[in-house]
C-alpha positions in Angstrom: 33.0 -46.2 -10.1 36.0 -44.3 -8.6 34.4 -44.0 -5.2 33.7 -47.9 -5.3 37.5 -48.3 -6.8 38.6 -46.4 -3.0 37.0 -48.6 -1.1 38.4 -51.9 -2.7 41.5 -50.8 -2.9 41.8 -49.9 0.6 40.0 -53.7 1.7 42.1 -55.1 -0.6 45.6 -53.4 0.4 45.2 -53.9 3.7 43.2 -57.4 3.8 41.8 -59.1 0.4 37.8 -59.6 -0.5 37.7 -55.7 -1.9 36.5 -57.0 -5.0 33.6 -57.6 -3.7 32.9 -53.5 -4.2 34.4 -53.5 -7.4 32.6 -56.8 -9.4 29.3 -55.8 -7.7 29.6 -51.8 -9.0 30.7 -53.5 -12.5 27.6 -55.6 -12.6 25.3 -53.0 -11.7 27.1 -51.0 -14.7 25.7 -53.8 -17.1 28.8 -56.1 -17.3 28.3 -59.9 -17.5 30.1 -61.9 -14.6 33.0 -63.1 -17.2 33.6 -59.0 -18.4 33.0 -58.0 -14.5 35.9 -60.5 -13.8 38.1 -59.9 -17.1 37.5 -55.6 -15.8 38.5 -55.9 -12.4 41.8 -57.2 -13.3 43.2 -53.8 -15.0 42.3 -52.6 -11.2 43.7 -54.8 -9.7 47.0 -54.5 -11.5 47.5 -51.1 -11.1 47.0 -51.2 -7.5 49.2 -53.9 -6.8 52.0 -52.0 -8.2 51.7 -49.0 -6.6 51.3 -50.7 -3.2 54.2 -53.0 -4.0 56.3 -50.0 -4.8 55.4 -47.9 -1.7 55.8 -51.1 1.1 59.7 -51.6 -1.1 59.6 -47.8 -0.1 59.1 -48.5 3.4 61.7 -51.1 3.8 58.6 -53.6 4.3 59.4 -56.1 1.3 61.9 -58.1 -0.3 61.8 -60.0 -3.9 64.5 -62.5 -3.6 63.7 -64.4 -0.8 60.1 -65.2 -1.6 60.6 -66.2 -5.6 59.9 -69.7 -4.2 56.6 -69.1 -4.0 55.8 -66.0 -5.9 56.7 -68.4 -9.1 54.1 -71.7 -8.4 51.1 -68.9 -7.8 52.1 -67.1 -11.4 51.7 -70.4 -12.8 48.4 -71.0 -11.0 47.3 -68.1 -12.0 47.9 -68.3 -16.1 46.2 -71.6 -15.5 43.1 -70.2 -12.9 42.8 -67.4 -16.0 42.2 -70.1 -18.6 39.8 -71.8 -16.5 37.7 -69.0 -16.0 34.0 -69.0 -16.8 33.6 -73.1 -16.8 31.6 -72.8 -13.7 28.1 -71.6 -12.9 27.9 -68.5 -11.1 25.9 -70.0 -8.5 28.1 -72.5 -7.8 31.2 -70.4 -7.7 29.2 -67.4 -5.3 28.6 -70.6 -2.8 32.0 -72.2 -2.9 33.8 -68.6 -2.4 31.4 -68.1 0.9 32.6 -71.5 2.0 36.1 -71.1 1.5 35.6 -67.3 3.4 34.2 -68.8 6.6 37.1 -71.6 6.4 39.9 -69.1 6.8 38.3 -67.4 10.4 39.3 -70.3 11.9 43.3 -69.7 11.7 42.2 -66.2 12.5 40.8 -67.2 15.6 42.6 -70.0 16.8 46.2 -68.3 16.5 45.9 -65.1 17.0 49.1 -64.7 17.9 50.9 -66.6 15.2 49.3 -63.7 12.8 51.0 -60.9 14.9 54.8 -62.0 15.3 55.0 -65.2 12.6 57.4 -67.7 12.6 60.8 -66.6 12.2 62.2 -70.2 12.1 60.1 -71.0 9.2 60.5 -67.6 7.3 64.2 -68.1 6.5 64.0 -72.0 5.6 63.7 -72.5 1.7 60.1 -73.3 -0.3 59.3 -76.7 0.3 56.8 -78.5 -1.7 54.0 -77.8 0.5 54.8 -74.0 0.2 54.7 -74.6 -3.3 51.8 -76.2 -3.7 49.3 -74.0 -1.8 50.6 -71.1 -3.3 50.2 -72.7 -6.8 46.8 -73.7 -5.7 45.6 -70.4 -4.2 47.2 -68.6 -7.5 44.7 -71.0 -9.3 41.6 -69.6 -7.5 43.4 -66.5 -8.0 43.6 -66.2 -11.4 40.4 -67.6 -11.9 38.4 -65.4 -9.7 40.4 -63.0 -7.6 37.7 -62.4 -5.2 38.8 -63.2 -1.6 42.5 -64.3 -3.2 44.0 -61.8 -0.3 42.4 -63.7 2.2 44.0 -67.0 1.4 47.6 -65.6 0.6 48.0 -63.7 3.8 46.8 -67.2 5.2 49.1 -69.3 3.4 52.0 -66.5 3.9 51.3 -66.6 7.9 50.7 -69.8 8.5 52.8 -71.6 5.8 55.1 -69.2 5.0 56.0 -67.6 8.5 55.4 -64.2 7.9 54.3 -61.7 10.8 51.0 -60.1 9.1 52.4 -56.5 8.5 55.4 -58.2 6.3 53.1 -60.7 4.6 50.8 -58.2 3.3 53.6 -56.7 1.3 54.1 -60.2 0.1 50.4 -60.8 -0.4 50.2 -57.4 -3.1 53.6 -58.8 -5.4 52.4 -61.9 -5.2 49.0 -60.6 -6.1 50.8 -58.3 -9.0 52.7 -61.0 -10.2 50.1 -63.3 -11.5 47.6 -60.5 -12.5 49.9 -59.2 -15.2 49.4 -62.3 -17.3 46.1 -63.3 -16.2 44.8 -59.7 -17.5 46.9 -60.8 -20.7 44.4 -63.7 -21.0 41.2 -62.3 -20.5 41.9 -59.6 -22.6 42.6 -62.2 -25.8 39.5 -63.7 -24.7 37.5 -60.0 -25.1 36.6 -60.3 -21.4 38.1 -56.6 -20.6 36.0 -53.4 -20.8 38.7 -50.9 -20.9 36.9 -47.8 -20.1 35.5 -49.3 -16.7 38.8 -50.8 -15.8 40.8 -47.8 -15.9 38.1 -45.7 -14.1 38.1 -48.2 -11.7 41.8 -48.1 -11.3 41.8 -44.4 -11.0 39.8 -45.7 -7.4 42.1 -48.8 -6.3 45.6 -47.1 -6.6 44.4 -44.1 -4.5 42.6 -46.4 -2.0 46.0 -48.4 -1.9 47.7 -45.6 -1.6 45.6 -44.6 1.8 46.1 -48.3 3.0 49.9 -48.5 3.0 49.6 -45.7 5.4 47.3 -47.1 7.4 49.6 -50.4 7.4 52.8 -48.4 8.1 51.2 -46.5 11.3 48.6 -49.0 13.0 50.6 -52.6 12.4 49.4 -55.9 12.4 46.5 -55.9 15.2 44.7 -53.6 13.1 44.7 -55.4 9.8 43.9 -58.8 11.5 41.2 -57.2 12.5 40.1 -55.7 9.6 40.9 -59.2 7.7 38.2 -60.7 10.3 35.6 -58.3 9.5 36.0 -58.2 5.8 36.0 -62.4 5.9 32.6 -62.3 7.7 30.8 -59.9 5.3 31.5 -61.3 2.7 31.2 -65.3 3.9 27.8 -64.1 4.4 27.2 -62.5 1.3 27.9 -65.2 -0.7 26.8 -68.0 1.0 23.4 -66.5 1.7 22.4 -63.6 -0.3 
């Protein structure tokens, strides 16, 4: 469980889609989906806020100016939280793959708008588009989780203007933020298996920990790439498997 916890914590640090380590190492331990995806959510906290804390460390992140959007995806996710569970599992395995192979092509297409961003657009005020993807993507976050890296460091390139190194930091308190109350949920809903969850977490912070060192020293080229991989394995996963 901690070893499984490293590895997701790293993905997810540097890139998103980690949980796919952590749910499939919950299931295996016996949980139902629902518990798997109530569980993962006391990991996913915890590592969040130590990788928000060591990128503020770094000089890599900044609150103020990104409240415009950090506050539509808490939203989302309080409302992706309730949602959760009204959906087959089938169903939701085939629409995450789908959704996965969607966001290689950005990654492809623009390679170099996910290096240096889009300074013009990083300083200009949330607009309602801004808003409403991250809204959106907190939705699916809050709900799920899985994959929810891949679309905010999307949305935080492409929409937001962020070179990739600066919108991962944005990615993890964004990430943190809605977590906080969508564990809230699923815990009054008994979908949270304590014990698991914190082992879990012992995993994720130290694998976070690794990954904002990795982040600091090898720069955006490295976690683009990493994001491609990641968005492959696990398009095929769930589309196919």
């Amino acid at each position: 469980m901690v070893l499984a916890g490293l590895i997701a914590g790293f993905i997810n640090t540097l890139a998103g889609a980690g949980s796919v380590v952590s749910l499939a190492v919950l299931n295996l331990a016996g949980l139902p989906l629902g518990v798997a995806n109530g569980t993962n959510r006391i990991a996913i906290l915890l590592q969040t806020a130590l990788a928000v804390g060591r990128f503020k460390k770094q000089g890599k992140l900044s609150v103020r100016p990104h409240l415009g959007i950090i506050l539509p995806a808490i939203i989302g996710g309080v409302a992706g939280a309730l949602l959760a569970g009204q959906v087959s599992g089938l169903v939701l395995r085939r629409s995450i793959g789908f959704c996965m192979a969607l966001t290689l092509i950005p990654l492809f297409l623009k390679p170099a708008r996910w290096l240096e961003g889009n300074p013009e657009r990083e300083h200009k005020k949330a607009g309602p588009v801004q808003m409403i993807s991250f809204f959106l993507i907190g939705v699916y976050g809050g709900y799920v989780q899985l994959g929810v890296g891949v679309f905010l460091l999307t949305a935080l390139v492409l929409v937001a203007g962020l070179d990739l190194v600066r919108a991962n930091a944005v990615k993890l308190l964004i990430a943190f933020s809605y977590t906080a109350p969508a564990l809230a949920i699923f815990v009054m809903n008994g979908l949270v298996r304590w014990d698991l969850g914190l082992t879990l977490a012992a995993g994720n912070m130290l694998g976070a920990w690794i990954a904002t060192h990795e982040a600091a020293k090898r720069g955006a080229p490295f976690i683009r790439w990493l994001l491609i991989v990641v968005v492959i394995v696990s398009a095929v996963r769930y589309l196919f498997f």
